[in-house]
C-alpha positions in Angstrom: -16.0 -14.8 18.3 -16.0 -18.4 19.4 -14.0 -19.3 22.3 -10.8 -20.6 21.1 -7.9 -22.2 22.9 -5.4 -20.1 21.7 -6.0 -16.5 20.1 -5.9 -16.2 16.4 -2.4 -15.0 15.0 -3.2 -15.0 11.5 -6.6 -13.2 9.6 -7.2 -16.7 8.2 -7.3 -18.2 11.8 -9.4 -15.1 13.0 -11.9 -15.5 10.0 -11.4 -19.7 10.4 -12.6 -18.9 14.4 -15.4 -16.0 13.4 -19.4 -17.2 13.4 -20.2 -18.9 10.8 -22.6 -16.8 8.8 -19.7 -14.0 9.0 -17.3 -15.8 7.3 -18.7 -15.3 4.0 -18.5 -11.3 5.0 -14.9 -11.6 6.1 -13.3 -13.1 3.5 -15.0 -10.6 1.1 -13.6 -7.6 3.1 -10.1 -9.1 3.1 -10.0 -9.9 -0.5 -11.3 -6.2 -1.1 -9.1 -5.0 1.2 -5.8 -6.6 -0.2 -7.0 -5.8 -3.6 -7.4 -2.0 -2.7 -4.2 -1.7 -0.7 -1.6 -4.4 -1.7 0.8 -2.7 0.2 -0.8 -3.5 3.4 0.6 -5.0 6.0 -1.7 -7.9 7.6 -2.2 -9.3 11.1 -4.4 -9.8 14.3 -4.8 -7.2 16.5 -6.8 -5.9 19.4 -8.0 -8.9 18.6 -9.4 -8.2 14.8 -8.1 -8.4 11.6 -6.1 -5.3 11.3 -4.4 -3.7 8.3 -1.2 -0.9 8.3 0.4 1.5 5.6 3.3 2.7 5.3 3.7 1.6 9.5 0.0 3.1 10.6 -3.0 1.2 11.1 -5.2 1.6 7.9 -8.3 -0.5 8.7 -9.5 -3.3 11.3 -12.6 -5.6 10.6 -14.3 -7.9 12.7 -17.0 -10.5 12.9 -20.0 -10.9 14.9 -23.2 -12.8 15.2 -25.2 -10.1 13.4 -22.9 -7.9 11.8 -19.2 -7.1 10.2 -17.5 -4.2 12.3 -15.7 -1.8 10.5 -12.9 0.6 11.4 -11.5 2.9 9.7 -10.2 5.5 12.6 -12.1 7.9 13.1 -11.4 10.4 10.4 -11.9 7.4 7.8 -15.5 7.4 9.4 -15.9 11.4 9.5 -15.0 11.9 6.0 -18.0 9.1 4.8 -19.9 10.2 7.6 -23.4 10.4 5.0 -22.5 7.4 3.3 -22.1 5.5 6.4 -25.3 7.5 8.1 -27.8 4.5 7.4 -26.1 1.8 9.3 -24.9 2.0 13.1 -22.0 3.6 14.0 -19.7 4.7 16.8 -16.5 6.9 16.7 -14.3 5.0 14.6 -16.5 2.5 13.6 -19.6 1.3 11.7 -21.7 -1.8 11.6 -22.7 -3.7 8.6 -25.4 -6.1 9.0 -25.2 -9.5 7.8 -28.3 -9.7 6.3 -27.4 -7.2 4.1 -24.8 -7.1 1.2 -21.1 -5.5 2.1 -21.3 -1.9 0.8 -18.0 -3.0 -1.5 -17.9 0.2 -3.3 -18.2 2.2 -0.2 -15.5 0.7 1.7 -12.7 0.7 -1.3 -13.4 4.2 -1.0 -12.6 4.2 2.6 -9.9 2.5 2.1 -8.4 4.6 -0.2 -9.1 7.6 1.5 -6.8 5.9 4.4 -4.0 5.0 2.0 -3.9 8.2 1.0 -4.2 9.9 4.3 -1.4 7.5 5.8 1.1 9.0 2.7 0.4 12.1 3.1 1.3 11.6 6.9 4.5 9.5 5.7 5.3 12.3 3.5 4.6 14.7 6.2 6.9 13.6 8.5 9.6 13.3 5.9 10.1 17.2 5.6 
């Protein structure tokens, strides 16, 4: 991230503050993301563009000078673990380079998965 004066509030500010060259990137994940989950609830935090269903964080995403971070929590990551095996990841999160195209396909899935996962939680707690 650039150094700003004041700290993004809104995903378009984040993405408006992002490098350059992961703009592009960005706004394809957020227009993927609100696609997949209209329901979503947007906003900045921990200092990324951060998503929540149903009152639970869903999905963050961040940009970098090399690469869009990705997180999903970690079961979001354990349950794609071999699709997500050839690029670099950490415990909740995964790296996609910019000199790559966005695995679109692959993170709607993810996505979905955490939709689903966040109702079954919702309906969880119901009973």
């Amino acid at each position: 991230m650039k150094k700003a004066s004041k700290p993004p509030v809104t995903v378009d500010e984040y993405i408006e503050a992002a490098p350059k060259a992961a703009q592009p990137y960005l706004k394809q994940m957020r227009k993927l993301i609100k696609t997949t989950a209209p329901k979503a609830d947007e906003s900045v935090s921990y200092g990324m563009a951060a998503y929540k269903y149903i009152g639970k964080p869903l999905v963050y995403f961040a940009g970098y000078e090399q690469h869009i971070g990705f997180y999903a929590t970690p079961t979001g990551h354990e349950a794609f673990k071999k699709d997500l095996s050839v690029y670099k990841t950490g415990k909740g999160s995964v790296q996609f380079p910019l000199d790559e195209k966005l695995p679109l396909k692959l993170i709607e899935r993810i996505v979905k998965f955490r939709l689903k996962e966040n109702e079954a939680k919702a309906a969880e707690k119901k009973k």
